[in-house]
MISEVO-47774 format. One line per field, with one value per atom (N, C-alpha, C): atom name; residue in one letter; x negated, y, z. Coordinates in steps of 0.02 Angstrom, whole numbers. Atoms other than C-alpha are relative to their C-alpha. Example, Ala and Ser with C-alpha at 12.3 -4.5 7.8 and 13.67 -1.06 7.14 Angstrom:
<pts>
at	N | CA | C | N | CA | C
aa	A | A | A | S | S | S
X	-45 | -615 | -45 | 42 | -684 | 39
Y	-59 | -225 | 60 | -59 | -53 | 55
Z	0 | 390 | 0 | -3 | 357 | 37
</pts>
This chain:
<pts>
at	N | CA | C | N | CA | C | N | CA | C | N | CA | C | N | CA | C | N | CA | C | N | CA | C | N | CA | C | N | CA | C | N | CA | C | N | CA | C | N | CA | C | N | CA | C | N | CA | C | N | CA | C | N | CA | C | N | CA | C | N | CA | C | N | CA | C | N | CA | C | N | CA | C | N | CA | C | N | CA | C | N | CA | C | N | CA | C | N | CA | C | N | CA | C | N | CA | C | N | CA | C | N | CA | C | N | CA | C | N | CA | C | N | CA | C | N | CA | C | N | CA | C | N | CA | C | N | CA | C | N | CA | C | N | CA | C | N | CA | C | N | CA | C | N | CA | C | N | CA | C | N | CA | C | N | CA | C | N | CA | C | N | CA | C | N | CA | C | N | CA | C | N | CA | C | N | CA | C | N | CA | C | N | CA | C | N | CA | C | N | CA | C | N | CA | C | N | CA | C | N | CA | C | N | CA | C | N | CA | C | N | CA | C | N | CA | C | N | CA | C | N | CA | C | N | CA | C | N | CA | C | N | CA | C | N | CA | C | N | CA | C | N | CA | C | N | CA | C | N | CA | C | N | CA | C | N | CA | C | N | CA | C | N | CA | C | N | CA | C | N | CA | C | N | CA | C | N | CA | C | N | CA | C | N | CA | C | N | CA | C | N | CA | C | N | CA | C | N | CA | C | N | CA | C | N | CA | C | N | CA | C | N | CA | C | N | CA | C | N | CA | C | N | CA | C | N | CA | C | N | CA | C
aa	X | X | X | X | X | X | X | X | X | X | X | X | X | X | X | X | X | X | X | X | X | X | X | X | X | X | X | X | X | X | X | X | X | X | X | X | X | X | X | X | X | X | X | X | X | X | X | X | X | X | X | X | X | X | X | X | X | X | X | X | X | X | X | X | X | X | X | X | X | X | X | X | X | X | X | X | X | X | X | X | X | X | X | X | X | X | X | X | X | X | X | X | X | X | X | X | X | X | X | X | X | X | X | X | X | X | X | X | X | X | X | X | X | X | X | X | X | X | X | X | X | X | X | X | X | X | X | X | X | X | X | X | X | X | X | X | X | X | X | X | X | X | X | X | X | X | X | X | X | X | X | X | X | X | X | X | X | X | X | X | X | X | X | X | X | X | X | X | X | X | X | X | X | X | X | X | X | X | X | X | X | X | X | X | X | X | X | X | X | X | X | X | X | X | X | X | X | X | X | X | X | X | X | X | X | X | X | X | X | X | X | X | X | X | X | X | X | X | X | X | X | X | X | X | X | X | X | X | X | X | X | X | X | X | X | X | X | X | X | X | X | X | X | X | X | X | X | X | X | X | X | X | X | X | X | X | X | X | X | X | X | X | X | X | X | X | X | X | X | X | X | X | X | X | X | X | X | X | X | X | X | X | X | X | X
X	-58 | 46 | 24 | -40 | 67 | 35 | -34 | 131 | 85 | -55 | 272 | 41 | -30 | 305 | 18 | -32 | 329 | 60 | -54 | 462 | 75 | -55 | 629 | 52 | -29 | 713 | -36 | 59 | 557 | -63 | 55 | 472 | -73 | 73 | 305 | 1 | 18 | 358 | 46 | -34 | 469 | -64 | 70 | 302 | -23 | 28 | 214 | 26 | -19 | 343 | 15 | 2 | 362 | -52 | 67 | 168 | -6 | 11 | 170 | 39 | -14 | 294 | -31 | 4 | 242 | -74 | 77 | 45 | -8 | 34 | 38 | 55 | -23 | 168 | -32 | 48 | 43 | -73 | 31 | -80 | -13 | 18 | -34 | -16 | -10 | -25 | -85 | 71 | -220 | -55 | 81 | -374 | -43 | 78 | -562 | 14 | 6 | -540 | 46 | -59 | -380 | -12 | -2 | -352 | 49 | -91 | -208 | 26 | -58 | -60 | -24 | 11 | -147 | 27 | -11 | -69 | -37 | 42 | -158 | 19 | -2 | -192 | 40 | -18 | -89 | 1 | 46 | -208 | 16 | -27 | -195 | 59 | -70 | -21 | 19 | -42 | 9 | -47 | 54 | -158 | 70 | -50 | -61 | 57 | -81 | 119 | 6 | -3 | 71 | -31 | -7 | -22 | 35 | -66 | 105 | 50 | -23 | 214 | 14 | 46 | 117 | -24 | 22 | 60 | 78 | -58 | 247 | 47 | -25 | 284 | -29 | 40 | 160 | -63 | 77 | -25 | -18 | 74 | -185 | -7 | 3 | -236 | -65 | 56 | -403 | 19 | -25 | -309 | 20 | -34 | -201 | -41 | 31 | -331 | -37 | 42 | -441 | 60 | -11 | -287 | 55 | 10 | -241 | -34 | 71 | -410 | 7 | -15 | -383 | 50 | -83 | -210 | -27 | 8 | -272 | -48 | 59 | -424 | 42 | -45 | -300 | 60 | -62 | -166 | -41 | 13 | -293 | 3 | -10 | -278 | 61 | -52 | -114 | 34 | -34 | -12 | 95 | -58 | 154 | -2 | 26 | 176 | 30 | -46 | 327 | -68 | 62 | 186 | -65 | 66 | 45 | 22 | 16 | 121 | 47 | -6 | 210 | -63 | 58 | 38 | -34 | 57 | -58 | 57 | -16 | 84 | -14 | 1 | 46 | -59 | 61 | -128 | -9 | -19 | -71 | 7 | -42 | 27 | -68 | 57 | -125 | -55 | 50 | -243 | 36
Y	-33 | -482 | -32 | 38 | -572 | -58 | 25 | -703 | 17 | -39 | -594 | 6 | -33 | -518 | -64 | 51 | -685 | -31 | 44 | -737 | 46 | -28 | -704 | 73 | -46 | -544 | 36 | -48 | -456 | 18 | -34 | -333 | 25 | -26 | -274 | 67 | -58 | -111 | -43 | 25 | -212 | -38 | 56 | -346 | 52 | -62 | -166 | 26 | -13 | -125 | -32 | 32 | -251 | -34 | 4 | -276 | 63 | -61 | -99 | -1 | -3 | -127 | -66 | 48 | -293 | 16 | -9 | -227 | -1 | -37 | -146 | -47 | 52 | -294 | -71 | 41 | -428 | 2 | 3 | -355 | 6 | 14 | -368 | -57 | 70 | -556 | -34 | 19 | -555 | 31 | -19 | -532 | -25 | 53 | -565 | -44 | 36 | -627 | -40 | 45 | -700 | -58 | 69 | -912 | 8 | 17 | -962 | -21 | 10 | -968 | 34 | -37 | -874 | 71 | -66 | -722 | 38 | -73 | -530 | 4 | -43 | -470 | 50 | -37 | -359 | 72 | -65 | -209 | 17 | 5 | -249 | 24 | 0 | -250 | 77 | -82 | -83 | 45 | -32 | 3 | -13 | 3 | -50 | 35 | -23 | -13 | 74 | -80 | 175 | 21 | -29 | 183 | 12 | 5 | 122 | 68 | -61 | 237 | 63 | -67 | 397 | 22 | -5 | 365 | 7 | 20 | 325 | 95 | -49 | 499 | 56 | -61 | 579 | 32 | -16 | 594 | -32 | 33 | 555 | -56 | 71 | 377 | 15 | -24 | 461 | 38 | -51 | 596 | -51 | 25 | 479 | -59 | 40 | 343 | 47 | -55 | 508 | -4 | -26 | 550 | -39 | 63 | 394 | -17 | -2 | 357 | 35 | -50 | 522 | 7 | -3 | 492 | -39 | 63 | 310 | 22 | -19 | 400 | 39 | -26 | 507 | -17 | 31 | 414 | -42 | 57 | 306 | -53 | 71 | 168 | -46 | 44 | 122 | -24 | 57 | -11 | 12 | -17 | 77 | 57 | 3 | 112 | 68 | -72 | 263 | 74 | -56 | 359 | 6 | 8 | 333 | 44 | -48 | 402 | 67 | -56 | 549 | 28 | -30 | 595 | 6 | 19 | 543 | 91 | -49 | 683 | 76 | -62 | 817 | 20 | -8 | 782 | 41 | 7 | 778 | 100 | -74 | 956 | 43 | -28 | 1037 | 26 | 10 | 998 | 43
Z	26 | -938 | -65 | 67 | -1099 | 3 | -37 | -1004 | -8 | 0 | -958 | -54 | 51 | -1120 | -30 | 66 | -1216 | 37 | -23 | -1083 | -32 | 60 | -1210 | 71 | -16 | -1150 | 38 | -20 | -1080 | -54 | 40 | -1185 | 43 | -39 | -1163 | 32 | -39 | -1089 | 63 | -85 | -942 | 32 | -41 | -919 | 24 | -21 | -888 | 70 | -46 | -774 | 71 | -56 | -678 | 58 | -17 | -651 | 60 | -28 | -596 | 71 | -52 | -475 | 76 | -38 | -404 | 30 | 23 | -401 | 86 | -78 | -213 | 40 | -23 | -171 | 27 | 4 | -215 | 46 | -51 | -123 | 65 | -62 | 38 | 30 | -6 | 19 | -18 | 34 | -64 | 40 | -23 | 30 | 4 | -8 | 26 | 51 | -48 | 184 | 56 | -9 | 209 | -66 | 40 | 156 | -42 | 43 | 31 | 56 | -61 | 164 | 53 | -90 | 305 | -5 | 11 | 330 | 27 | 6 | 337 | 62 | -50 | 491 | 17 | -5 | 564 | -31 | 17 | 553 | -75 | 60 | 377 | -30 | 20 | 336 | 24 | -14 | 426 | -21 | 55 | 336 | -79 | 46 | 185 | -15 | 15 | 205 | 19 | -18 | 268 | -81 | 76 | 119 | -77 | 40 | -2 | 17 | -13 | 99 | -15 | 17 | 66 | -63 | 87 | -116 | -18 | 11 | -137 | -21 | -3 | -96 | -47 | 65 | -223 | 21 | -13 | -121 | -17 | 5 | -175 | 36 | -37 | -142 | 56 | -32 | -81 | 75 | -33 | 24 | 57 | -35 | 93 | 56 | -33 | 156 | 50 | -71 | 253 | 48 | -65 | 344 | 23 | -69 | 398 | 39 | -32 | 460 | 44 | -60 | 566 | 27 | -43 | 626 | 57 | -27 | 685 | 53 | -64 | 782 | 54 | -62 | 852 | 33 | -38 | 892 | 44 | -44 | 986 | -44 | 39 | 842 | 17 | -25 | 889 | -43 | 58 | 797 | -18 | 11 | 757 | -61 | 81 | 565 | -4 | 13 | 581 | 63 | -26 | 704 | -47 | 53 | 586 | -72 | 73 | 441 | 18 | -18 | 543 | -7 | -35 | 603 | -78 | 91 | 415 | -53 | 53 | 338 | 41 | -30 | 456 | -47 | 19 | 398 | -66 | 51 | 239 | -32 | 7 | 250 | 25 | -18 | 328 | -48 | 36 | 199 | -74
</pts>
């Protein structure tokens, strides 16, 4: 971040901000076990973007990873992102 801040017309509360936003951006692109240039697994990317999703909306990062987990068992683990986080807010609303 200090980086950031010394580039002329970014203060240290925009470097902040723009960290903050880029944070859950960056990591869909970073994994243990993804190369530089290989892209994330599917699985990946839609774990992710439900969670983003769901935190986005104002749950628990904790909350939100259980009832995905239990959507995914009950949906059968199926690979469609707008069913996953229907099913993850039912969970959600339940709880």
């Amino acid at each position: 971040m200090p980086q950031l801040s010394s580039t002329p017309g970014i203060g240290k509360k925009s470097a902040s901000r723009i960290v903050l936003e880029l944070k859950d951006k960056v990591a869909k692109f970073i994994s243990a076990d993804a190369l530089p240039g290989e892209p994330l697994p599917a699985e990946d990317t839609l774990q992710t973007d439900a969670e983003s999703a769901l935190t986005n909306l104002g749950y628990r990062p904790a909350d939100v990873q259980k009832a995905i987990k239990h959507s995914r068992e009950k949906l059968d683990d199926i690979q469609n992102l707008e069913l996953i986080i229907r099913e993850s807010l039912k969970q959600l609303a339940n709880n």
